[in-house]
VOKOLKE-318009 format. One record per residue (C-alpha): residue number from 1; x, y, z. Coordinates in Angstrom, 1 decimal. Example, Ala and Ser with C-alpha at 12.3 -4.5 7.8 and 13.67 -1.06 7.14 Angstrom:
REM VOKOLKE-318009
<atom resi="1" east="12.3" north="-4.5" up="7.8"/>
<atom resi="2" east="13.7" north="-1.1" up="7.1"/>
This chain:
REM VOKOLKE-318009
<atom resi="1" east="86.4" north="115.4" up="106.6"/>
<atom resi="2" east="87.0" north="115.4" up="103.0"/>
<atom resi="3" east="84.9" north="115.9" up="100.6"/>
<atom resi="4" east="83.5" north="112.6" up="98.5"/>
<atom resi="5" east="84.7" north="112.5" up="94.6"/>
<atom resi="6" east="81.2" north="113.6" up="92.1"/>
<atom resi="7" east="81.4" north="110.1" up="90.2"/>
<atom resi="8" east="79.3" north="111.5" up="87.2"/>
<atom resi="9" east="81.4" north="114.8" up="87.1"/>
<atom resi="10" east="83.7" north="115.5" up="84.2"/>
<atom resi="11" east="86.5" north="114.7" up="86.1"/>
<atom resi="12" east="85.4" north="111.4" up="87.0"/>
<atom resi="13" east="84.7" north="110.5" up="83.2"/>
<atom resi="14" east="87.6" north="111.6" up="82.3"/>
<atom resi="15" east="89.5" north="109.6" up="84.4"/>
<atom resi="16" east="87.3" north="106.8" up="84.2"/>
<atom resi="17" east="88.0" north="107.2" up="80.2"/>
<atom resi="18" east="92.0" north="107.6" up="80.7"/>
<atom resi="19" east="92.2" north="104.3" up="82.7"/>
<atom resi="20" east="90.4" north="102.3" up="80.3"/>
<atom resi="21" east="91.9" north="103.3" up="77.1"/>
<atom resi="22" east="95.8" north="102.8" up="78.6"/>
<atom resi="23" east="97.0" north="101.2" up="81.9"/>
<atom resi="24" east="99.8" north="103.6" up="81.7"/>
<atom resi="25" east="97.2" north="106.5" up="82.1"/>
<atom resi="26" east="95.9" north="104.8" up="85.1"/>
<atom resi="27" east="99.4" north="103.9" up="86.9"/>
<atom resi="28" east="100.7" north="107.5" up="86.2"/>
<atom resi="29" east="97.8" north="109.1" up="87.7"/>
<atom resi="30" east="98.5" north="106.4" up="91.0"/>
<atom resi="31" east="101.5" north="107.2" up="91.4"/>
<atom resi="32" east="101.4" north="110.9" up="91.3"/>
<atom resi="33" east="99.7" north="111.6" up="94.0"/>
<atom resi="34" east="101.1" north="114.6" up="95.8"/>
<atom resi="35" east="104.1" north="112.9" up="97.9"/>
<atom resi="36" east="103.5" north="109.7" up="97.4"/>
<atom resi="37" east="106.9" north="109.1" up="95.4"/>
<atom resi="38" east="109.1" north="111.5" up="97.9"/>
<atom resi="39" east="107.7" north="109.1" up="100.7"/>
<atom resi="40" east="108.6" north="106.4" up="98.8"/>
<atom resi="41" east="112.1" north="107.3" up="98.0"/>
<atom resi="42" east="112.9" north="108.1" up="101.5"/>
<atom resi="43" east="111.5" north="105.2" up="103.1"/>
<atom resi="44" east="113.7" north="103.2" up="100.5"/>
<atom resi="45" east="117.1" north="106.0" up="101.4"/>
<atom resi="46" east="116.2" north="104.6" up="105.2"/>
<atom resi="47" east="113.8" north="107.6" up="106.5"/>
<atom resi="48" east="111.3" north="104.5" up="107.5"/>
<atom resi="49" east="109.1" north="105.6" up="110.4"/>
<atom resi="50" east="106.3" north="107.8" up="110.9"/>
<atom resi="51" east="108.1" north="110.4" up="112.6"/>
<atom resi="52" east="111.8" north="110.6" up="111.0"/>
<atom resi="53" east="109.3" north="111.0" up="107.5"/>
<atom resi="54" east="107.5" north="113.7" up="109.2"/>
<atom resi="55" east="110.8" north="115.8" up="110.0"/>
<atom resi="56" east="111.8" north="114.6" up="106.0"/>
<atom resi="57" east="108.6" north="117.1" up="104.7"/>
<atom resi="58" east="107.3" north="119.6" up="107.8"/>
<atom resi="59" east="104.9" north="121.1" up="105.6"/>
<atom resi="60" east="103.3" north="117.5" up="104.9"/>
<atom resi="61" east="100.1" north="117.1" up="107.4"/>
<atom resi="62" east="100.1" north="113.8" up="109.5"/>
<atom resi="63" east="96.9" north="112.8" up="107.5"/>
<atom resi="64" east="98.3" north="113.0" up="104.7"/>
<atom resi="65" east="101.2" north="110.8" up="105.3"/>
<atom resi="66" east="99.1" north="108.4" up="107.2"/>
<atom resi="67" east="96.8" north="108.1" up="104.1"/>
<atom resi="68" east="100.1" north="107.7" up="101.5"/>
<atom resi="69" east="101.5" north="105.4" up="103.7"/>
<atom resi="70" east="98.2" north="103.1" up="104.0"/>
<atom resi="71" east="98.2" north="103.1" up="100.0"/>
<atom resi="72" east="101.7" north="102.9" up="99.8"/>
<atom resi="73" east="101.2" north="99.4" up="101.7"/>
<atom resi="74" east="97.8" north="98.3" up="100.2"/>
<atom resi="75" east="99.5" north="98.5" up="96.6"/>
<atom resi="76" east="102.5" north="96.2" up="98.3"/>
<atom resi="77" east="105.2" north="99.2" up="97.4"/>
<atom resi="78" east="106.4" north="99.4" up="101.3"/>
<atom resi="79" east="106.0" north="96.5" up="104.0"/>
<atom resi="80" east="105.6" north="97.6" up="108.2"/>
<atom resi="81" east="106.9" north="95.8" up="110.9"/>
<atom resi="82" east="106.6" north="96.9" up="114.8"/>
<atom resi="83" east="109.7" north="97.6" up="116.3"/>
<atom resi="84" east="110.0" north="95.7" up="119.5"/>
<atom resi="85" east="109.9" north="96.5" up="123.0"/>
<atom resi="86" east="109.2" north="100.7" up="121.9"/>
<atom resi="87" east="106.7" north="102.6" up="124.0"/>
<atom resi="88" east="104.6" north="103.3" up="122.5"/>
<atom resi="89" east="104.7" north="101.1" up="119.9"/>
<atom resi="90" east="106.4" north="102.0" up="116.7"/>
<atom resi="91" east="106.7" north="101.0" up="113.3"/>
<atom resi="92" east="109.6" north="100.5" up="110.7"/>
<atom resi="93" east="108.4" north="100.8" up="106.8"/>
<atom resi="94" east="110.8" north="98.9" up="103.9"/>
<atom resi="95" east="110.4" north="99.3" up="100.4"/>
<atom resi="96" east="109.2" north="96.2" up="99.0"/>
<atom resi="97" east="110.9" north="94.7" up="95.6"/>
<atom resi="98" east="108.1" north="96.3" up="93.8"/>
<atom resi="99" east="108.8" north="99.2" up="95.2"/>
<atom resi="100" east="112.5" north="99.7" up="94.5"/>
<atom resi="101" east="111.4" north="98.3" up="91.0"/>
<atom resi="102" east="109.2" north="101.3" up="91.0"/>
<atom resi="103" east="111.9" north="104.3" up="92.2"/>
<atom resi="104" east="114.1" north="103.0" up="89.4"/>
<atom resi="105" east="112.1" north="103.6" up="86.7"/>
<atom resi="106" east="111.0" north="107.2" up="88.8"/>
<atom resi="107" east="114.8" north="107.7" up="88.4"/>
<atom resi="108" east="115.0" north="106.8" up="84.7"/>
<atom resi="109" east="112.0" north="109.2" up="84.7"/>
<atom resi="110" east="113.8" north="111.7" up="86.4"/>
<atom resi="111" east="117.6" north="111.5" up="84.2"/>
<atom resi="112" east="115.3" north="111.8" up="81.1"/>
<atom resi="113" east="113.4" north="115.0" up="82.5"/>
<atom resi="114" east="117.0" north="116.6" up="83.5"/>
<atom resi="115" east="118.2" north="115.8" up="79.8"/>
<atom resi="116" east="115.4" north="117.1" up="78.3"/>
<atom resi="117" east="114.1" north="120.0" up="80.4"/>
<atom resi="118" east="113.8" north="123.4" up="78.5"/>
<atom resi="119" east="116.2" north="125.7" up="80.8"/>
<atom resi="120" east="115.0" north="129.2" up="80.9"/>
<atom resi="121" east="111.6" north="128.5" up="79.0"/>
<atom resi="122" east="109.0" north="128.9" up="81.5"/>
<atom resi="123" east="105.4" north="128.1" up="79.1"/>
<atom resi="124" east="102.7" north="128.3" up="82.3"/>
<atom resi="125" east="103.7" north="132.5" up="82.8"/>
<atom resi="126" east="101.9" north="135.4" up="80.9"/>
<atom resi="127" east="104.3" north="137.7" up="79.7"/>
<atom resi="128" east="103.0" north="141.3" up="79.3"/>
């Protein structure tokens, strides 16, 4: 069982401060939650059920991509429906409008990281 969040620590303050001082703090840190955009994109590319994501990302636990896909639905970024007459029953994801409004600005995101990446310049390494 996971652990629950310290609301008075530092972390928690910190966020807390983020969120209020600039929505795009606040919709950055949602939306960068480990896998949550890769599940996202693939359930948009047509990789829309439980199991065909699971073979997407084998190292990703089932809990995990049950929890990403429950906020992926709460925030209205994906829709579910059952797939009929399946034993057991199964269930097809789709990328809402909001969320194909989403992955294009991720790709705009993404074009402008490729331009702009440093090639060769690795800052987070301690050379001795």
């Amino acid at each position: 069982m996971a652990t629950p969040r310290k609301e008075l620590s530092t972390n928690s303050e910190n966020r807390q401060t983020l969120a209020a001082a600039c929505d795009v703090n606040d919709v950055l840190a949602d939306i960068s939650l480990r896998w949550k955009m890769q599940i996202l994109y693939c359930i948009n590319e047509g990789v829309a059920q439980f199991t065909t994501l699971k073979k997407a990302f084998p190292t990703l636990s089932d809990q995990i991509l049950g929890k990403r896909l429950k906020e992926l639905r709460a925030e209205s970024l994906i829709t579910a429906s059952d797939i009929p007459e399946t034993t057991p029953p199964q269930i097809r994801y789709a990328t809402t409008e909001k969320g194909r409004e989403l992955l294009a600005i991720i790709l705009d995101l993404h074009h402008w990281g490729l331009k702009w990446k440093t090639v060769g310049n690795n800052y987070c390494t301690v050379n001795r």
